[in-house]
N, C-alpha and C positions, 0 to 999 in steps of 0.2 A: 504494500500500500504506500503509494507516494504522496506526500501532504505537501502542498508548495501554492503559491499566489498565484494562478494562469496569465493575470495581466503583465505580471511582471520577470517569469522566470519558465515559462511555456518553452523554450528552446533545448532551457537547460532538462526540461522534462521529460521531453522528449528523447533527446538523448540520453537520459538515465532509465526509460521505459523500454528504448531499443536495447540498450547495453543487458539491460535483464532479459529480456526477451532472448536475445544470443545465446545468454548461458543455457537456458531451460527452463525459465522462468517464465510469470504472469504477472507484469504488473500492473494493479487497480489505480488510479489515478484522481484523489478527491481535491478539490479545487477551493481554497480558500480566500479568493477574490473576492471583492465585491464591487468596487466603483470602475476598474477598468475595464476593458474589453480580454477573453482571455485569448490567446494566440494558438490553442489547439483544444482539441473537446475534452473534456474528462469523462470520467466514470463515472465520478459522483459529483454533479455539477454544485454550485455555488448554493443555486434557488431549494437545493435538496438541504444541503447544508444549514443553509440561516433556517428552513422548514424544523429541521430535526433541535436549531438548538431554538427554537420558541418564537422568533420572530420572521416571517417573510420579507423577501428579499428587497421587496419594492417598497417595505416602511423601514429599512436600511437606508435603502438612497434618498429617503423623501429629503433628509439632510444629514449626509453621510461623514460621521468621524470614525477614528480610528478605536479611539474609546468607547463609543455605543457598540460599534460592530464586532470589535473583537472576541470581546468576549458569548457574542450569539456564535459565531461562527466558531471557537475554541469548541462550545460547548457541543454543538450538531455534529462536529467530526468527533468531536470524544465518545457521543453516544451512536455512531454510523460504525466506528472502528471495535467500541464493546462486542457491538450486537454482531458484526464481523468473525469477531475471535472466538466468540459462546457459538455460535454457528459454526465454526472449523475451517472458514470460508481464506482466513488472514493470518498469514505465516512472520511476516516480523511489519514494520513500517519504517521508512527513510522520509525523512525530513530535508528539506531544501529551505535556506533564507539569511536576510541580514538580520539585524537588529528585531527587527516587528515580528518578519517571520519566524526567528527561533522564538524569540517570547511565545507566538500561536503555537507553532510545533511544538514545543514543549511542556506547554501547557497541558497539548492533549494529550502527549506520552507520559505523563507522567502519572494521569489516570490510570492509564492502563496496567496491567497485570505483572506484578514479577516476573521475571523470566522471560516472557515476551520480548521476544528483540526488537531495540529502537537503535535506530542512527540517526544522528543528527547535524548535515554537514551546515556548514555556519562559517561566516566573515566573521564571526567573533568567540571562536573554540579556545582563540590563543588567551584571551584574557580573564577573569574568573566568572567558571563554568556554574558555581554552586547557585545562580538564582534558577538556570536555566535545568539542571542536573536535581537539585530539590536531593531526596532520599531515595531518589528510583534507579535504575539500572540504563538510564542513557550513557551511550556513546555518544561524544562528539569528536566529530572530525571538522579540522580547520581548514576552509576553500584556500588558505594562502589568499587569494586576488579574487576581488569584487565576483558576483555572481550576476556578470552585465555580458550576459551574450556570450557565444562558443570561441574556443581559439583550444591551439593543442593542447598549451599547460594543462586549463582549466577542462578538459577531455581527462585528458589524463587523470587527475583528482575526480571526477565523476565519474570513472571507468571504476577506480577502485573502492566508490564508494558504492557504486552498485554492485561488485562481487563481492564487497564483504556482506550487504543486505541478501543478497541472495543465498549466500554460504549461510550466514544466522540463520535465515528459513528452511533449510532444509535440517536443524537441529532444531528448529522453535519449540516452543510450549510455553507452561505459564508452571510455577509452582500452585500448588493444588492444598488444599487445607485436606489433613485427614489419610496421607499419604504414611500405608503402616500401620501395626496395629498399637503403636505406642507410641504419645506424645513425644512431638519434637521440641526438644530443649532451646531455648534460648540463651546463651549469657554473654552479660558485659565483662569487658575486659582492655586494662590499659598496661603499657609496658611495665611499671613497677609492678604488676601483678602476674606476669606471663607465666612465670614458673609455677605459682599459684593454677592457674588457669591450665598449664599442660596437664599438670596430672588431674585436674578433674574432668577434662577431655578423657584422660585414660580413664575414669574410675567408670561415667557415665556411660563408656564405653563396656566396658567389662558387664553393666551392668544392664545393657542391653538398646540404649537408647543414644539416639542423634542428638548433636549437640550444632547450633549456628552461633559462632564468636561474632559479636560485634564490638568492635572497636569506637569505644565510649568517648568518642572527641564532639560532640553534638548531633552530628547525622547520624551516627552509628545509635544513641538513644533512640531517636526519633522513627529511625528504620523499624530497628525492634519491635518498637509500640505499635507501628504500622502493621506488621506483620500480626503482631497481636489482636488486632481490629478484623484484619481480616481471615482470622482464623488459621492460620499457617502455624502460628505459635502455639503451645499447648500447657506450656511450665516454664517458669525462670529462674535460674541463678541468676540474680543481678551481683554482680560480686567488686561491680567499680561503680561510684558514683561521685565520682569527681566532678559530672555534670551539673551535682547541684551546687555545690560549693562556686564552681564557673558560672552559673547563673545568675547568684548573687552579687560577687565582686567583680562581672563585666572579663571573665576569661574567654579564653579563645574554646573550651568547651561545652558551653553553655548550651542545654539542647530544648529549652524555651518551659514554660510554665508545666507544660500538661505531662512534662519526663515523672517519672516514678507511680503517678495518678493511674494507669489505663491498667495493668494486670489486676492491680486491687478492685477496680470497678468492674471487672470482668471476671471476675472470682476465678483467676487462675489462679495454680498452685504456683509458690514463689518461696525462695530462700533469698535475704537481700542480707548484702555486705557491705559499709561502705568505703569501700575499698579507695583510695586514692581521693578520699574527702579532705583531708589536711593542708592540701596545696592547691595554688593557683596552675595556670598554663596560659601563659603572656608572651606575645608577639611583642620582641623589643629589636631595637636595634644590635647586633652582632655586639654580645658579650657586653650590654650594656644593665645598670642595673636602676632602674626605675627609683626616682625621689621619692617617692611615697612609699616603698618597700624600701628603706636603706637597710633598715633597723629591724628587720624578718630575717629570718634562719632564710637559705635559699641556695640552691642549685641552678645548674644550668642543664637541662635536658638535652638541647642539643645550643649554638652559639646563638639562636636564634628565637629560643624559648625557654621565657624565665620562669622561675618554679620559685614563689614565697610559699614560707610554711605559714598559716593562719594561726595568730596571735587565740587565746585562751576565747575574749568575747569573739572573735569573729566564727572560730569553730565552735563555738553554741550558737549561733545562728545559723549554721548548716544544720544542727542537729535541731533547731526548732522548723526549720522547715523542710526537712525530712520527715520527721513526726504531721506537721500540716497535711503533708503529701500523702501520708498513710493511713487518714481517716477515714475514708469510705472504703479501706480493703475488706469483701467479702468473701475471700477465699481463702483458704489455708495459707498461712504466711507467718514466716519468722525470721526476725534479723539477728546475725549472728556477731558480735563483737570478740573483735582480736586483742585482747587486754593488752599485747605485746607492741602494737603496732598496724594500723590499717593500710600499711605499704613497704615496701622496703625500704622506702625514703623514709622512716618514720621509726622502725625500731630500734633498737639500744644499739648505738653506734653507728648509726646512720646519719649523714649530714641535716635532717630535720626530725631529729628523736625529740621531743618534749611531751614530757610524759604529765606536765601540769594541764596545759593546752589538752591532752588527751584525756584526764581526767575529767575536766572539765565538759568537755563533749559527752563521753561517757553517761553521765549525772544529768546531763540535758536530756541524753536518749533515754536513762531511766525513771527519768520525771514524766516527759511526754507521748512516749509510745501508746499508740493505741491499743486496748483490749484486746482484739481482735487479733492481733499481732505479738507471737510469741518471742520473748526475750531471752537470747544464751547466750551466754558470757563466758570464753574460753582463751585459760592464760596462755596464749601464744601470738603468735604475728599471723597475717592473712595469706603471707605465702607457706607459713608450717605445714609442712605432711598431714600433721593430726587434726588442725583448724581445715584444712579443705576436706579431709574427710569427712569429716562431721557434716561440712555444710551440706559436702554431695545427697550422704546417707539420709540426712532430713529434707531432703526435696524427694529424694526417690521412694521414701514411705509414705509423702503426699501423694505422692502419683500412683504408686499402687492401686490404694481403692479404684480407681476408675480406669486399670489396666485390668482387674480383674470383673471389672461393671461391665465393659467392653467384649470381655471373653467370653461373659454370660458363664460366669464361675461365681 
């Protein structure tokens, strides 16, 4: 399925619909214009389009911006490409555009379904992709030079953006909720926590169940959650939550208000840790250390990302809005506390050990934890052998009952 403006990129369509075609391909061609003329017919014209997302085409032009229309027309191809892929009809989609058009294209792909291949070639792949890219699984590829009519280069860059779309479709699908007879695992996980995280990959494994790491920098939360919504997910180790700590103090991980909210309101089964809550993650200038942190414990991750350790008040206000976050959990849930340290950056001998700062946290978590929400306090660090077993072994006794409801046992 090729998404592109007819009025303005019909040439280049064209030749991205021949070049598939070549391979052994079929490409469906929907047309995201509205005020110009388009320069070859689609498949799925314009008038079908503004049809499907709510408004017809001709109360579009009665006084046509880019603002009113876009979004009719984002929303018609998102529900034209759905009904496409539940139908078995739509193998991956490729996007063509500058500015406007990746905004539209991507828009619509980002609806659509895990797994689902998307490309997305774009005059603006080279600069940051994350408004266009969201938490879904787009590809962009960068045209190098304007998408204003054919010449070799730009041949060349649409040649090979049509055989890597066509190569995706002949591997396509979507991830599937319910795949197996046993919940799929989710958990978070950041580099001070990896060795943590390896071996409960091993254990979850041993223990019969799939496990997806998401890497807890903001997208990686948000993914999760998403996943969680739509049913793909089925239990969580949250085992790093450095997102909330970054959401407070303006970090570079910050994965927005609703992070930690959506398993508990969906009464999935969950073990949470929070793992890498003690420090920020700040974009500074190469190995420089921010005025406002002089006077914090603090590392450098990499020359480019500063790590403050949070002073005693600041890490009780991650732990009071941890607790905030945890009040409507309906499902089986318990957080597990590393009395040793919630990172490696954090325990005895570690460049941000403060174990007052820790206590203090601590005392907030067991002030305001929710009922609902079982408290276990185990004197180790969060990468210890014996603290990740624990965590695994109490998630996998959540999950049981409803491995054995499932089995009709």
């Amino acid at each position: 399925m090729i998404l592109a403006t007819l009025d303005t990129k019909s040439e280049e369509v064209a030749y991205l619909r021949s070049e598939i075609e070549s391979l052994g391909g079929e490409a469906l061609v929907i047309d995201l214009g509205v005020v110009g003329e388009p320069g070859i017919d689609a498949d799925v014209g314009r008038s079908d389009v503004a049809a499907a997302g709510g408004t017809p085409l001709a109360e579009l032009l009665e006084a046509p911006t880019r603002g009113a229309a876009a979004p009719v027309m984002v929303s018609g191809a998102t529900t034209i490409l759905l009904d496409l892929i539940r139908d078995g009809r739509a193998h991956a989609v490729l996007g063509l555009g500058g500015t406007q058009g990746t905004s539209s294209c991507t828009a619509v792909m980002q609806a659509l379904p895990y797994g689902f291949p998307k490309l997305m070639v774009s005059t603006v792949a080279s600069g940051d992709t994350a408004p266009f890219v969201g938490i879904k699984d787009i590809t962009m590829m960068f045209s190098v030079s304007d998408l204003l009519g054919l010449n070799p280069f730009t041949a060349r860059i649409l040649a090979n953006a049509a055989a890597a779309a066509y190569g995706m479709s002949l591997r396509g699908g979507t991830v599937e909720a319910g795949e197996g007879d046993r919940p799929l695992v989710a958990m978070t996980n950041l580099g001070v926590l990896t060795d943590g995280a390896t071996l409960a990959l091993e254990l979850f494994r041993e223990a019969g169940y799939d496990v997806v790491v998401f890497h807890a920098v903001g997208s990686g939360g948000r993914a999760m959650e998403q996943l969680m919504k739509e049913g793909v997910v089925g239990a969580v180790f949250d085992y790093a939550l450095g997102e909330i700590a970054d959401e407070l103090f303006d970090g570079l991980r910050s994965a927005g208000p609703e992070r930690l909210t959506v398993a508990g309101s969906l009464g999935l089964p969950q073990v949470i840790v929070p793992g890498g809550a003690e420090h920020l993650g700040l974009f500074v200038e190469a190995d420089t250390v921010p005025e406002e942190y002089a006077n914090h414990r603090h590392v450098f991750h990499s020359p480019v990302i500063f790590v403050p350790r949070l002073g005693s008040e600041e890490f009780v206000r991650v732990a009071e809005e941890i607790c905030a976050r945890l009040q409507h959990t309906t499902g089986p849930a318990g957080m597990l506390l590393p009395l040793q340290g919630v990172s490696r950056y954090s325990v005895p001998g570690a460049p941000l050990h403060d174990p007052a700062s820790d206590l203090a946290f601590f005392e907030a978590l067991r002030a305001g934890i929710p009922e609902g929400v079982e408290l276990v306090e185990i004197d180790a660090g969060a990468e210890d052998p014996e603290f990740v077993r624990s965590a695994v072994d109490r998630l996998v006794a959540m999950m049981e009952p409803a491995d054995r409801e499932s089995a009709g046992t």
